[in-house]
N, C-alpha and C positions, 0 to 999 in steps of 0.2 A: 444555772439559774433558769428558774421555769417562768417562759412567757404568758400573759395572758391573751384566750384570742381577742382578736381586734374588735367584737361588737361588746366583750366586757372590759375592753381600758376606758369606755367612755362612763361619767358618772352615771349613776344611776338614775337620776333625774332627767336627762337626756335618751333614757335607752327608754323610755314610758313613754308612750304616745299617749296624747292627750286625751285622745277616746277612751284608752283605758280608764283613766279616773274622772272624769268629767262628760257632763252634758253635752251633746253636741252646741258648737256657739253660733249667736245667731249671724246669717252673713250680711254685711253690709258694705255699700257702693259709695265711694265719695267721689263727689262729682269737682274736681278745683284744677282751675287751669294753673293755678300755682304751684309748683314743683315742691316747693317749700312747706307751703300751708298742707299740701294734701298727706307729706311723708310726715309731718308734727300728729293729724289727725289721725291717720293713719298707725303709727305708735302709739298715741295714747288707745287709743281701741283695741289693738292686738293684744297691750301690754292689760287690759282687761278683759282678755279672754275673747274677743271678738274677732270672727273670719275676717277680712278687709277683702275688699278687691278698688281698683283706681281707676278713675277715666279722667284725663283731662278736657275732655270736649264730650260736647251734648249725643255726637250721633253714638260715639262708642258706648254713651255710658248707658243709651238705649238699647241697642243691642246686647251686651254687658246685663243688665237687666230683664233682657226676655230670655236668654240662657239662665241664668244664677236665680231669680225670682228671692230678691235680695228680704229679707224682714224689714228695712231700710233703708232709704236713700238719703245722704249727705248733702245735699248740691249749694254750690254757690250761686250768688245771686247771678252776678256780671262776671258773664263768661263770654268769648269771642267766638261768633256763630250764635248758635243757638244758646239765647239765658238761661237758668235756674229754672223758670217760672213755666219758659215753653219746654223746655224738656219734661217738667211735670204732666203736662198738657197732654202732652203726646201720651206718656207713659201710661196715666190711669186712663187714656179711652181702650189702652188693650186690656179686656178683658179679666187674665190671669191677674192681672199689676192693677185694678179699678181700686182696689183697697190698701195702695203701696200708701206705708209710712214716709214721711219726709221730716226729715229738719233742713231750713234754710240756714246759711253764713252767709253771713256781707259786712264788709267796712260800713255800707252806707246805713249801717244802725249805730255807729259808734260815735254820735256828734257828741259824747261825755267824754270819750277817752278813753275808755275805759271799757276791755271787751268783756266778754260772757253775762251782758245781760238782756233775758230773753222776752220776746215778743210774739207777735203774732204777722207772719205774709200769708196773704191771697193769691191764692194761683188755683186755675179751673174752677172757680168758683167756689174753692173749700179755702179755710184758714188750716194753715201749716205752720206750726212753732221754728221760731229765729232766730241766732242767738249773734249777737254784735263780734263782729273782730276788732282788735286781735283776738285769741280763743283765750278760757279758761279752762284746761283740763277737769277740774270741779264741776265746773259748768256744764263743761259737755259731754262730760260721765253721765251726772245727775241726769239731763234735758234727753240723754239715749236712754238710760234706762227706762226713765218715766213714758217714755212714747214707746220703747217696747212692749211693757205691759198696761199699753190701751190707753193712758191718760195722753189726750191732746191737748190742753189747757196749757195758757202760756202761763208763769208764774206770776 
């Protein structure tokens, strides 16, 4: 009985790098000191086609962003050290990152109950779309796609 070699046992679908058939994806940072929260957002993104990278805290996710030069940044609101808001701050006075995309998360938009519904936070003196926890995947599909291709506008 004849073997197959080892890079054709695996399916086919697995031996295709995604470059092959696909766009490059765009990469995005999620900023959540939640262990939890960040690997749920983090899956639904990869699981549509988007690069992920993670920081639980504000300094990494800075650095993390002057390396990667992300298409977008995730950040939660209240995070320990530096918040959502100052990490933003920081970010668009560098230069390269003056026009980084953001969406905010926070519990503290969720006084219904009821998460993925979006809004609008200020931080550095720009309005940034927000979307309530706990997440909707629908929600925050839709709210990344739209602010990839340029619409900042909360719903």
């Amino acid at each position: 009985m004849t073997r197959l070699p080892k890079d054709l046992r695996k399916p086919l679908w697995l031996r295709i790098k995604r470059s092959q058939f696909m766009k490059p994806a765009a990469e995005i940072i999620i900023l959540e000191d939640d262990r939890t929260s960040s690997a749920l957002v983090a899956v639904f993104l990869r699981n549509a086609g988007y690069e992920v990278f993670e920081a639980s805290e504000g300094r990494s996710a800075i650095e993390l962003a002057k390396k990667k030069r992300p298409a977008l940044l995730i950040a939660d609101v209240m995070l320990p050290g530096m918040n959502g808001a100052e990490v933003v701050r920081e970010l668009i006075e560098i230069p390269d990152l003056s026009e980084l995309k953001v969406l905010f998360l926070s519990s503290l938009l969720s006084g219904s109950g009821t998460g993925g519904v979006e809004t609008t936070l200020k931080a550095a003196g720009r309005d940034f779309p927000a979307l309530a926890k706990p997440l909707d995947k629908e929600a925050l599909l839709k709210s990344v796609g739209r602010i990839l291709q340029g619409e900042r506008e909360a719903v």
